[in-house]
N, CA, C and O atoms as CSV, one atom per row, in Angstrom:
chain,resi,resn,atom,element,x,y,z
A,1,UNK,N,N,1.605,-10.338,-103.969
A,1,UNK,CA,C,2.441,-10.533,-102.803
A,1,UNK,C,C,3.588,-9.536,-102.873
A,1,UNK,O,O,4.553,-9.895,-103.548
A,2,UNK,N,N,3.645,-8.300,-102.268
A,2,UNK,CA,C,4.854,-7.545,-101.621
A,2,UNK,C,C,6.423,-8.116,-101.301
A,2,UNK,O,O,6.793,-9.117,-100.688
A,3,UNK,N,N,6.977,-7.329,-101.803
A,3,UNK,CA,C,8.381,-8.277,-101.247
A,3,UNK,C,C,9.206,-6.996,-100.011
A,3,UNK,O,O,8.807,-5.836,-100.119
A,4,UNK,N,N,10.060,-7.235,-99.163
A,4,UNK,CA,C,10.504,-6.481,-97.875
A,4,UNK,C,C,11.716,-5.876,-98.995
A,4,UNK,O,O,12.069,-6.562,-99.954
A,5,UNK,N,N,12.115,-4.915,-98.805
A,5,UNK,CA,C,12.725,-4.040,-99.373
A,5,UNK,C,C,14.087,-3.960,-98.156
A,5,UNK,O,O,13.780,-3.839,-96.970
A,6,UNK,N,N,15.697,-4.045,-98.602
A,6,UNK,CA,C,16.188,-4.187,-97.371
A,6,UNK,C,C,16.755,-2.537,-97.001
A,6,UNK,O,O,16.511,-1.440,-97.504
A,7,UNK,N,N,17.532,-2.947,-95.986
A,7,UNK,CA,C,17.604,-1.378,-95.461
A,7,UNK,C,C,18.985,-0.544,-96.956
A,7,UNK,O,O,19.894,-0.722,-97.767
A,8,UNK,N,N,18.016,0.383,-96.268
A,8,UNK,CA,C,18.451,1.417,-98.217
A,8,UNK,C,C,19.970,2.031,-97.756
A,8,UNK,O,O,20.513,2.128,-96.656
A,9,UNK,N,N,20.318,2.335,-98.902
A,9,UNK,CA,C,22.036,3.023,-99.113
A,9,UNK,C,C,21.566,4.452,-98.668
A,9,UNK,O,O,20.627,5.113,-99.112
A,10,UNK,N,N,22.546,4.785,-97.580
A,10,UNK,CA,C,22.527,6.449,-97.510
A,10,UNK,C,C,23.138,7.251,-98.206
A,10,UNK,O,O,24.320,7.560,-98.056
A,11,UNK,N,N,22.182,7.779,-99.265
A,11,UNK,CA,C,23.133,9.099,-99.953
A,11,UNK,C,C,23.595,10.331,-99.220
A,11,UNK,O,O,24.587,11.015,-99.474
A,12,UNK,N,N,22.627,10.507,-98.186
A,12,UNK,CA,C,22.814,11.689,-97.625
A,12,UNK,C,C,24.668,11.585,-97.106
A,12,UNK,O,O,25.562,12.289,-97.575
A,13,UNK,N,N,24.824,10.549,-96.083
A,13,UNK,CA,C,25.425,10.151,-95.726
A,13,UNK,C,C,26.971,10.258,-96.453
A,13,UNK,O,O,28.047,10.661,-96.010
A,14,UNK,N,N,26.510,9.627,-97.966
A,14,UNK,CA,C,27.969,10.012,-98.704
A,14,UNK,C,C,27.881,11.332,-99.297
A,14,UNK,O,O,28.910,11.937,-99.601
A,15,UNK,N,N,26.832,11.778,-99.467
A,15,UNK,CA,C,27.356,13.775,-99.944
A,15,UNK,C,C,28.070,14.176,-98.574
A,15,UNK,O,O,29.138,14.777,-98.688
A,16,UNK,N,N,27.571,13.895,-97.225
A,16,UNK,CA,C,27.987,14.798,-96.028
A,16,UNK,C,C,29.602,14.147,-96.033
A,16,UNK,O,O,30.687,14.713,-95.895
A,17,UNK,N,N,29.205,12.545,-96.280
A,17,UNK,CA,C,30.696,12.566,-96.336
A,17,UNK,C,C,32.214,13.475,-97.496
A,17,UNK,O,O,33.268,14.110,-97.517
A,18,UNK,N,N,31.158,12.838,-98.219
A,18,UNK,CA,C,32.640,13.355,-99.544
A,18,UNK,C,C,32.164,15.173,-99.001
A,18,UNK,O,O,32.503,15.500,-97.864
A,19,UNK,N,N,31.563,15.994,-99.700
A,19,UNK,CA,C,31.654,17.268,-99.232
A,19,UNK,C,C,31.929,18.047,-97.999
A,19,UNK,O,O,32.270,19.199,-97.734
A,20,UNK,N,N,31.594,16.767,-97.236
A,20,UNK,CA,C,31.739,17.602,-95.352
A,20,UNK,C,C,33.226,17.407,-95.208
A,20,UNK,O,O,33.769,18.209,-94.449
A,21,UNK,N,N,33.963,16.545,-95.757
A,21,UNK,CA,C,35.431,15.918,-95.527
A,21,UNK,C,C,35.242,15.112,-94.231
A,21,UNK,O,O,36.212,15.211,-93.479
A,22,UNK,N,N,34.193,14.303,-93.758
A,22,UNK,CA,C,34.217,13.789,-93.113
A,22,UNK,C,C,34.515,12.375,-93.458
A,22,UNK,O,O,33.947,11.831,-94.404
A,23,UNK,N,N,35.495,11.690,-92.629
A,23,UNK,CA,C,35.727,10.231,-93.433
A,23,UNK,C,C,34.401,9.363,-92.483
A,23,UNK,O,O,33.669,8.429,-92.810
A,24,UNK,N,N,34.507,10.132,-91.247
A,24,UNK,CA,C,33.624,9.042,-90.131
A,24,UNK,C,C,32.351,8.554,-90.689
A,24,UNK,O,O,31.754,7.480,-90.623
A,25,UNK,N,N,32.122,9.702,-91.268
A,25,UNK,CA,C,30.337,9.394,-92.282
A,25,UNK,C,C,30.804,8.516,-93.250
A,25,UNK,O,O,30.199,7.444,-93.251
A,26,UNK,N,N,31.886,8.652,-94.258
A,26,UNK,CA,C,31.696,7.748,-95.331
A,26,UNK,C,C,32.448,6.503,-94.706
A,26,UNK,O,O,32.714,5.725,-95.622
A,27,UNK,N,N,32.772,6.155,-93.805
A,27,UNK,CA,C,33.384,4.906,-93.038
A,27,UNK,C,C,32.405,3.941,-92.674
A,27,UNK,O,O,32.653,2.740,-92.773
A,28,UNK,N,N,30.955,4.506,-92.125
A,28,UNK,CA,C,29.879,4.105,-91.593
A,28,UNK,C,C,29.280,3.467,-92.688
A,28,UNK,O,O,28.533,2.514,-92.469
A,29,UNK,N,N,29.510,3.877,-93.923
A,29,UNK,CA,C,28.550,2.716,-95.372
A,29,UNK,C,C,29.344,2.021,-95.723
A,29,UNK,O,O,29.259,1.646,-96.893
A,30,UNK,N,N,30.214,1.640,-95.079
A,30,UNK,CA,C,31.042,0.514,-95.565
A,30,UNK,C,C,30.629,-0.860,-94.615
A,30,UNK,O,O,30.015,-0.622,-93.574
A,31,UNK,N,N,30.920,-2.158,-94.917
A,31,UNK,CA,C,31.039,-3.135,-94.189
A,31,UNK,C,C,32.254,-3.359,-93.818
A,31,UNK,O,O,33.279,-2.890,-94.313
A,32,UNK,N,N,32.123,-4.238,-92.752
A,32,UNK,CA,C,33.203,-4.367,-91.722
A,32,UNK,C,C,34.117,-5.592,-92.645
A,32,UNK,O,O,35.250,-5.641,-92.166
A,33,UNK,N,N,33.911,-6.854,-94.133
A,33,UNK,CA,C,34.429,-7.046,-94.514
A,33,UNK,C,C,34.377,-6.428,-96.194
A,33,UNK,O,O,34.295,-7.131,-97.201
A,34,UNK,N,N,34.453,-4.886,-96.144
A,34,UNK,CA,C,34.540,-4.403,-96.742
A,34,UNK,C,C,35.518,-4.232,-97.901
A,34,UNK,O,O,36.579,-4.111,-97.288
A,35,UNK,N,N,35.878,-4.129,-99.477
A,35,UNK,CA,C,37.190,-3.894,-100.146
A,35,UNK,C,C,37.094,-3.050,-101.105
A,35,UNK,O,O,36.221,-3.120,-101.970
A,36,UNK,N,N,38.055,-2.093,-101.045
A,36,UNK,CA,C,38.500,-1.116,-102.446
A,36,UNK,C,C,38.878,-1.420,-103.343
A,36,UNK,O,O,39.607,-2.272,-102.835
A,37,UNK,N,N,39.098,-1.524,-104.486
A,37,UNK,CA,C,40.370,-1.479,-105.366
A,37,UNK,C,C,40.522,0.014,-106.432
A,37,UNK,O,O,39.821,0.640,-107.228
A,38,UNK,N,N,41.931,0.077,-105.834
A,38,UNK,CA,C,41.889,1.557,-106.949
A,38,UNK,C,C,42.455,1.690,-108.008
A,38,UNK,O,O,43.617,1.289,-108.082
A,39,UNK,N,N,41.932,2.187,-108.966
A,39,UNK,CA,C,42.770,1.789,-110.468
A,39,UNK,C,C,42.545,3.634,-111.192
A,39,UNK,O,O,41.671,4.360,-111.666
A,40,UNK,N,N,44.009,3.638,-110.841
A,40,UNK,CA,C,44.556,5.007,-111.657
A,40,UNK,C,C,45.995,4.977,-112.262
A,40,UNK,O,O,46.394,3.896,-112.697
A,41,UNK,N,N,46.807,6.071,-112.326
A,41,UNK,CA,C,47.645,6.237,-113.490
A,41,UNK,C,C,48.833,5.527,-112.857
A,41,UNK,O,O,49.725,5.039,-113.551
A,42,UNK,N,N,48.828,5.468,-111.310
A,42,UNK,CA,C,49.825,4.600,-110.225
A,42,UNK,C,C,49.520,2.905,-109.892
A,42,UNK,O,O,50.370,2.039,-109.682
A,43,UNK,N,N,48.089,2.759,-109.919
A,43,UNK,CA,C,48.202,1.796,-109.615
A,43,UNK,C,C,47.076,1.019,-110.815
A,43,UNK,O,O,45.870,0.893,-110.602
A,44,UNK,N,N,47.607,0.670,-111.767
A,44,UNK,CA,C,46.791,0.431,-113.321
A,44,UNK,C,C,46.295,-0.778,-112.901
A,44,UNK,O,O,46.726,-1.525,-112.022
A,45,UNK,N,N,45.128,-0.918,-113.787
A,45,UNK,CA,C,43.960,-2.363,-114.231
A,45,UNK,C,C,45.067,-3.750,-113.471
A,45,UNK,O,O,44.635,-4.450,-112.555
A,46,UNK,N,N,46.362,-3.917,-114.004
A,46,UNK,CA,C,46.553,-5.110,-113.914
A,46,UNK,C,C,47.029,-5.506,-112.371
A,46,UNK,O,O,47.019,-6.662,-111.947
A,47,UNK,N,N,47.439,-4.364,-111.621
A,47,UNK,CA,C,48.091,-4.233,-110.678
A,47,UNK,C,C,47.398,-3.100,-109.277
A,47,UNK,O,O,48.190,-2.636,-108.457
A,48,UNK,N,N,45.678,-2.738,-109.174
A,48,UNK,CA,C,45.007,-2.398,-108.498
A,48,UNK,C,C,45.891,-2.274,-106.963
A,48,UNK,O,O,46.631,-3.097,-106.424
A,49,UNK,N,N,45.554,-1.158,-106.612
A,49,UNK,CA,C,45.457,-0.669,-104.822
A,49,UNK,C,C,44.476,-1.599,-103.997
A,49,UNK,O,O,43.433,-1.001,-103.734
A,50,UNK,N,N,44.509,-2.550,-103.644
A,50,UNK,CA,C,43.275,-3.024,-102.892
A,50,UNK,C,C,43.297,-2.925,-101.488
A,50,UNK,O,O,44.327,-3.400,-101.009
A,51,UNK,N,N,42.277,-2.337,-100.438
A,51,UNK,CA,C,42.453,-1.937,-99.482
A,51,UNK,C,C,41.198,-3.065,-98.774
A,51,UNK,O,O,40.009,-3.009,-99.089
A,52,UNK,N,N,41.837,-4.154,-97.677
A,52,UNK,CA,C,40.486,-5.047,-97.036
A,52,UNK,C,C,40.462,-4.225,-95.750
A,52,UNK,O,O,41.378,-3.816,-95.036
A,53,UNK,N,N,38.702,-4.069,-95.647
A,53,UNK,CA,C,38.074,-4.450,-94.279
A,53,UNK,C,C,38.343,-2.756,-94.092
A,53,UNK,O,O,39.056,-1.933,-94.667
A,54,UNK,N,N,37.425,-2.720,-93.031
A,54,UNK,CA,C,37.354,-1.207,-92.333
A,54,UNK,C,C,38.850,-0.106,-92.047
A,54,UNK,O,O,39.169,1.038,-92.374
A,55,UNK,N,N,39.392,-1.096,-91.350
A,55,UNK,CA,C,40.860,-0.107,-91.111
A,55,UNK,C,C,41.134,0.226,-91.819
A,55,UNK,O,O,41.269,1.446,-91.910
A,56,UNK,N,N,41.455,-0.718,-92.975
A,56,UNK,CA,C,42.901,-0.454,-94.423
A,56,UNK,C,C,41.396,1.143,-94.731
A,56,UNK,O,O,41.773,2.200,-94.225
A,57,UNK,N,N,40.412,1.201,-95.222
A,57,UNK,CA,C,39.355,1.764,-95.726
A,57,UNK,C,C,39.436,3.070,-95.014
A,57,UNK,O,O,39.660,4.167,-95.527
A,58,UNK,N,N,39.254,2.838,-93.949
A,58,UNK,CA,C,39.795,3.955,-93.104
A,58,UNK,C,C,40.547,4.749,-92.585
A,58,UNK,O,O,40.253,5.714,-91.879
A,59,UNK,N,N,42.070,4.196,-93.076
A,59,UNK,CA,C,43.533,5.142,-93.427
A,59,UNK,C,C,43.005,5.719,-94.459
A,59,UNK,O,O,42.882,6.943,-94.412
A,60,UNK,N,N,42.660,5.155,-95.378
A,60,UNK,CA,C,42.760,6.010,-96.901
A,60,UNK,C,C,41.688,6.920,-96.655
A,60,UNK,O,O,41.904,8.008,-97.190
A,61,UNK,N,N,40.701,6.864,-96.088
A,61,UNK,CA,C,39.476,7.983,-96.188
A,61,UNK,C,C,40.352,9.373,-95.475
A,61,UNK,O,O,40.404,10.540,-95.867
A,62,UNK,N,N,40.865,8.837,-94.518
A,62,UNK,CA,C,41.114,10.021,-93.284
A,62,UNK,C,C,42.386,10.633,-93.997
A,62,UNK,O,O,42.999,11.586,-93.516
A,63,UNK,N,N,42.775,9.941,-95.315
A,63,UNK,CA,C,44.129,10.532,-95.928
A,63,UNK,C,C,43.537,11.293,-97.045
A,63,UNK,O,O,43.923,12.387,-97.456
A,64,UNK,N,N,42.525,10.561,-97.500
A,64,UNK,CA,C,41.903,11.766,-98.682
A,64,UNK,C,C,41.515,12.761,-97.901
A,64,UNK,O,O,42.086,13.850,-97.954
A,65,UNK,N,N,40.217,12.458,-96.845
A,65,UNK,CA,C,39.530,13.192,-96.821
A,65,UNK,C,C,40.113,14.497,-96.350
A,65,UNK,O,O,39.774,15.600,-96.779
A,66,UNK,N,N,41.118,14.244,-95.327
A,66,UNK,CA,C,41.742,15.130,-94.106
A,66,UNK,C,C,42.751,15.948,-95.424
A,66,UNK,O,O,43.383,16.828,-94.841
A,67,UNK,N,N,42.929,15.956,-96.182
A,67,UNK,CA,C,43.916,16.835,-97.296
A,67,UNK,C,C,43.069,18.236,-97.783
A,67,UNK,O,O,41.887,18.323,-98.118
A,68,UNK,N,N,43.980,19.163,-97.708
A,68,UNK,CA,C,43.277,20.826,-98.153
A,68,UNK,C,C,43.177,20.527,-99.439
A,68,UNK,O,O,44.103,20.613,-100.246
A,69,UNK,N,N,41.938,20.127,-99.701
A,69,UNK,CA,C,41.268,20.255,-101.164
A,69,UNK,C,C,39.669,20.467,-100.994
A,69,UNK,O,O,39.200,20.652,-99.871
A,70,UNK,N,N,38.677,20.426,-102.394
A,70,UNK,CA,C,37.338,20.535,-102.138
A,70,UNK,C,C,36.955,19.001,-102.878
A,70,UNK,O,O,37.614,18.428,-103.746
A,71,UNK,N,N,35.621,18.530,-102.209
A,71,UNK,CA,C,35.497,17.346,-102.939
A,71,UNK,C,C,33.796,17.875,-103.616
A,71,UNK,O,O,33.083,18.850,-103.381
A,72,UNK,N,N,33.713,17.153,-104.164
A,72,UNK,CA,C,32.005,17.505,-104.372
A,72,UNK,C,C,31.253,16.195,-105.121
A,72,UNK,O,O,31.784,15.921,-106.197
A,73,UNK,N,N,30.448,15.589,-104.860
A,73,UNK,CA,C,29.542,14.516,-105.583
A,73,UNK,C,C,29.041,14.820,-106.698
A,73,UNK,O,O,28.197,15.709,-106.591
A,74,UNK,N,N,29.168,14.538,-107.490
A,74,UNK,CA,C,28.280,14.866,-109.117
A,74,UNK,C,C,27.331,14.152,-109.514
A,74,UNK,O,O,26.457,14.654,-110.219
A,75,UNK,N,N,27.298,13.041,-109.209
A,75,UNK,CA,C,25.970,12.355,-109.764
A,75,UNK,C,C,26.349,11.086,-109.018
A,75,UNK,O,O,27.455,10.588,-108.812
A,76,UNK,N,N,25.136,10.704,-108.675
A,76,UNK,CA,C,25.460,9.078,-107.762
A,76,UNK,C,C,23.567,8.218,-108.317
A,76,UNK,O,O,22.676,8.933,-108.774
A,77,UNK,N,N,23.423,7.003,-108.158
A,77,UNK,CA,C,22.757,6.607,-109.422
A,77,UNK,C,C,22.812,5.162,-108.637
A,77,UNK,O,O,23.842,4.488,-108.614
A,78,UNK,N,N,21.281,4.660,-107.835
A,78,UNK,CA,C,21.281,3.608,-107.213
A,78,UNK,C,C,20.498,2.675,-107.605
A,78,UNK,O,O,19.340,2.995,-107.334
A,79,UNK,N,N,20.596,1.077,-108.414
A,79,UNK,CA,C,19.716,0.187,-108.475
A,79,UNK,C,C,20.034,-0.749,-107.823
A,79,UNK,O,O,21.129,-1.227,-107.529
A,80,UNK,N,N,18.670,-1.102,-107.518
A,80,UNK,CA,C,19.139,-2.654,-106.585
A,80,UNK,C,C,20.791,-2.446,-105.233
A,80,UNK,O,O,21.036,-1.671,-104.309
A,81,UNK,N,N,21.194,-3.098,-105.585
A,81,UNK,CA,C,22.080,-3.417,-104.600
A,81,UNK,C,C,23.290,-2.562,-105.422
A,81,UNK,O,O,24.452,-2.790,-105.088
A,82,UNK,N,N,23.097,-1.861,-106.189
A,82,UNK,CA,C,24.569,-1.448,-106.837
A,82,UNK,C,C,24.528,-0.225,-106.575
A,82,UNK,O,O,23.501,0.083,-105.971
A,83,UNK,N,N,25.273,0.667,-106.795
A,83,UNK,CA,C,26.019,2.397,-106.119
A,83,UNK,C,C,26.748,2.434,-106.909
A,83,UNK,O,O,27.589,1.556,-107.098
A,84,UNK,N,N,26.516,4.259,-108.102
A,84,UNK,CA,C,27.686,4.396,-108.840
A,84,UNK,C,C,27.630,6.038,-108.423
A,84,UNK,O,O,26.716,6.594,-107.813
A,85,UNK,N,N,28.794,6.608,-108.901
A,85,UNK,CA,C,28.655,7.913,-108.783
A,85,UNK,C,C,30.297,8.666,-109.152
A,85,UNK,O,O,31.419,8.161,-109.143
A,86,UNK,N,N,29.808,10.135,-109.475
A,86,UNK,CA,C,31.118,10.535,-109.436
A,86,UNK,C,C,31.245,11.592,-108.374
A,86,UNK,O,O,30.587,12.017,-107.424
A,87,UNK,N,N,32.646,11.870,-109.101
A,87,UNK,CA,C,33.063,12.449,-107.510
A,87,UNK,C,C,34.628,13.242,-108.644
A,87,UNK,O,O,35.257,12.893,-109.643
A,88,UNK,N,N,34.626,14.560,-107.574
A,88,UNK,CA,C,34.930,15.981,-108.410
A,88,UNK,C,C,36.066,16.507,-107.297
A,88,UNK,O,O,35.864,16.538,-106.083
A,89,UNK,N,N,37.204,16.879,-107.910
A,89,UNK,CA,C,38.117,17.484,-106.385
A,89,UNK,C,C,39.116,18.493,-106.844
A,89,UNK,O,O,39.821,18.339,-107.841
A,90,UNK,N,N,39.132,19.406,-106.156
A,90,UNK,CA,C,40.199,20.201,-106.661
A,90,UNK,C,C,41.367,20.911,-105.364
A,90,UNK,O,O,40.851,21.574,-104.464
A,91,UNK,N,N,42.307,20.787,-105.369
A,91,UNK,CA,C,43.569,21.189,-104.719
A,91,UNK,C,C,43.447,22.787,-104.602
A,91,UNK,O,O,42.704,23.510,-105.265
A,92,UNK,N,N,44.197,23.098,-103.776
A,92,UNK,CA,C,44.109,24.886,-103.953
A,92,UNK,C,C,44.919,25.272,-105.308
A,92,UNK,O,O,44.733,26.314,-105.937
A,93,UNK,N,N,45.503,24.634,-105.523
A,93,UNK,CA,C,47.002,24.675,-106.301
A,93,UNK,C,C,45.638,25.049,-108.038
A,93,UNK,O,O,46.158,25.809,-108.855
A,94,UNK,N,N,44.941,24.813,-108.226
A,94,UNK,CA,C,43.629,24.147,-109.401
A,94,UNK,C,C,44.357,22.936,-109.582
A,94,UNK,O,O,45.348,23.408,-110.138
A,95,UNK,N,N,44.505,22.100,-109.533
A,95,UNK,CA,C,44.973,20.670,-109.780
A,95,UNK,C,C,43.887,19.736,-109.611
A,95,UNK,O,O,43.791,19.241,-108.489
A,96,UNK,N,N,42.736,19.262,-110.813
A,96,UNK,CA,C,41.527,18.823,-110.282
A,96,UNK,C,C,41.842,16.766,-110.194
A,96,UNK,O,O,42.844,16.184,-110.610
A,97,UNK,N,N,40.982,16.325,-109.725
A,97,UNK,CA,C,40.735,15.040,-109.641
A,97,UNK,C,C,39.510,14.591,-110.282
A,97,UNK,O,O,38.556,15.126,-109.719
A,98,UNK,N,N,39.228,13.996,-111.018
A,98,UNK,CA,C,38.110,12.916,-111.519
A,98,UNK,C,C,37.927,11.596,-110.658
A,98,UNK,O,O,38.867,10.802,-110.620
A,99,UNK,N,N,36.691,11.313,-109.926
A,99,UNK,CA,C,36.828,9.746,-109.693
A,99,UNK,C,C,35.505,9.115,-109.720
A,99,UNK,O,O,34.470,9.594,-109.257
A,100,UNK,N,N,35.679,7.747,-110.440
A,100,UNK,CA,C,33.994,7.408,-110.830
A,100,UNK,C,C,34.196,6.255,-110.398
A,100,UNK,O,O,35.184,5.605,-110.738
A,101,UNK,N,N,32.955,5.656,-109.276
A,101,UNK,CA,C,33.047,4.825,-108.674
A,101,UNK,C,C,31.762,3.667,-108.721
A,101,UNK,O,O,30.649,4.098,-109.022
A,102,UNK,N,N,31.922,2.211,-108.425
A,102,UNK,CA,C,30.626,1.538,-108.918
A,102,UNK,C,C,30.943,0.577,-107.312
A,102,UNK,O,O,32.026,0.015,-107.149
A,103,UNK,N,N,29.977,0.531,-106.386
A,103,UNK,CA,C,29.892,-0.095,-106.001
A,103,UNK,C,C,28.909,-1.076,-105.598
A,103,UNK,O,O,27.795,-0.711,-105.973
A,104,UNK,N,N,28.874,-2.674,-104.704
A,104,UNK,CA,C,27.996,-3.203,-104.860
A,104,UNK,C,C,27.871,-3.561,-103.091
A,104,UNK,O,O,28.767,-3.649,-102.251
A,105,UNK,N,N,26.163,-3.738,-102.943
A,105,UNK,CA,C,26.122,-3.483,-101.325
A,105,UNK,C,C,25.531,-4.482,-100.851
A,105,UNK,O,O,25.087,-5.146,-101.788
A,106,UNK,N,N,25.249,-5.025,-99.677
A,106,UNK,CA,C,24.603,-6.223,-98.934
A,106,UNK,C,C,24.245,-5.057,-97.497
A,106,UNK,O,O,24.850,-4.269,-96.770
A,107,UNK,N,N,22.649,-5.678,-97.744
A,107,UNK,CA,C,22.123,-5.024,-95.956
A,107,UNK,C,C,22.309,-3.369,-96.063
A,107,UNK,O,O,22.353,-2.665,-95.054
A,108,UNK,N,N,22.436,-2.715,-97.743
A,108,UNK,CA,C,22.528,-1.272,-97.360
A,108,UNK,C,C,23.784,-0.881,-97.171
A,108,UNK,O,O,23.924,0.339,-97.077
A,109,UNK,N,N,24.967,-1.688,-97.067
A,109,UNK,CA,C,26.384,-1.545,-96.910
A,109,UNK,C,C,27.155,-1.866,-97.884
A,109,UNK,O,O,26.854,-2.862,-98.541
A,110,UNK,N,N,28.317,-1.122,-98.217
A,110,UNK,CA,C,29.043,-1.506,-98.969
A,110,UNK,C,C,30.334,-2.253,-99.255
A,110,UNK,O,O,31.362,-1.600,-99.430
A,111,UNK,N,N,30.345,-3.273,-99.301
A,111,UNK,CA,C,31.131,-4.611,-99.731
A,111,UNK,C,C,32.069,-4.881,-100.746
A,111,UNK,O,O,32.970,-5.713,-100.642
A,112,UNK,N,N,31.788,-3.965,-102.013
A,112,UNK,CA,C,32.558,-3.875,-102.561
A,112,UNK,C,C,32.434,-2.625,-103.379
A,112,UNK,O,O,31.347,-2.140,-103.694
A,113,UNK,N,N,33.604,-2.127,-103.710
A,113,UNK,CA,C,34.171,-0.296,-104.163
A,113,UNK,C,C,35.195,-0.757,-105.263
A,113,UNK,O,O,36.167,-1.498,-105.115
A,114,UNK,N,N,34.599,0.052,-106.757
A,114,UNK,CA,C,36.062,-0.128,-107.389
A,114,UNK,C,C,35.827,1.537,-108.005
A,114,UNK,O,O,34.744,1.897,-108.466
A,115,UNK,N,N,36.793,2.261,-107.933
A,115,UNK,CA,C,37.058,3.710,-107.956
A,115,UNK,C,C,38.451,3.771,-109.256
A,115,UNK,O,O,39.646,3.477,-109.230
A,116,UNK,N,N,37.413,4.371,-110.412
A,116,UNK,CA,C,38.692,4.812,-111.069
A,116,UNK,C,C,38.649,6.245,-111.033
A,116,UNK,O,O,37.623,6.924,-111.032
A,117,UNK,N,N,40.358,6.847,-110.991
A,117,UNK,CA,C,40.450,8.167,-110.985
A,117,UNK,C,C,42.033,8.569,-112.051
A,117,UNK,O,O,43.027,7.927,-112.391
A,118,UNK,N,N,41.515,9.996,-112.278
A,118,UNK,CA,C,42.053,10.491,-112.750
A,118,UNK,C,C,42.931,11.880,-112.301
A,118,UNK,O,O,42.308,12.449,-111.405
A,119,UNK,N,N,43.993,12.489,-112.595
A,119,UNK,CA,C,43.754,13.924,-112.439
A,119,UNK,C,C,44.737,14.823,-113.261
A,119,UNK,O,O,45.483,14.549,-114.200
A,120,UNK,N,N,44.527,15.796,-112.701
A,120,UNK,CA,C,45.973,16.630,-114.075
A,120,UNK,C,C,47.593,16.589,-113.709
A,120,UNK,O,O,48.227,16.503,-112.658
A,121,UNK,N,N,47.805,16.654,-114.577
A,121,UNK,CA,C,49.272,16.101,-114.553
A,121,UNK,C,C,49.788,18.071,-114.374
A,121,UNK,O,O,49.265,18.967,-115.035
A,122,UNK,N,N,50.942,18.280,-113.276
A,122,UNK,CA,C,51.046,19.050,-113.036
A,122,UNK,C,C,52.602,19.177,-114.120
A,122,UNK,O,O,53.432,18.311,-114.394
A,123,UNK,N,N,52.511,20.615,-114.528
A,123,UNK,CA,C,53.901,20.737,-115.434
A,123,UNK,C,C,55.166,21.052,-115.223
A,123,UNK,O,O,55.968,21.041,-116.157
């Protein structure tokens, strides 16, 4: 007996996003009660950025994305319902970013995002 397979995660979708700098594409794999949490050198483990639902998700994309830098996908890595991947950025300035992200999806969408990042400390 076969089992229905549900509708699949678009990778394409997040390379065009993260590399195209388009937020509209990577806005579209999110769910509408969608959440972030971001854990870097500002906003640490105990005390996370958490961003609910499409809007909050969608300031921050159009604030990364829309910034003069390059982004690029490095490896993204899908089982079942889960989404991990990294993700590579650099400023004109060379000032790079690290960010490795695990998320978990319902219906092909993503529901929940936790993104840790890193980057260089400028001198």
């Amino acid at each position: 007996m076969g089992t229905m397979a549900g509708p699949a995660f678009d990778t394409e979708a997040l390379r065009r996003g993260i590399e195209g700098h388009s937020a509209a594409d990577l806005l579209s794999l999110y769910a509408d009660d969608a959440e972030i949490r971001v854990v870097d050198r500002n906003t640490q483990p105990s005390h996370p950025k958490i961003m609910h639902g499409r809007n909050e998700i969608g300031e921050m994309l159009d604030d990364v994305y829309g910034r003069d830098m390059t982004h690029k996908l490095e490896q993204c890595v899908i089982q079942g319902d889960h989404v991990a991947f990294t993700e590579s950025c650099q400023y004109p300035d060379g000032v790079k970013v690290l960010a490795s992200s695990m998320m978990s999806l319902r219906d092909g969408k993503i529901v929940e995002h936790t993104m840790l990042q890193a980057w260089d400390e400028q001198e």
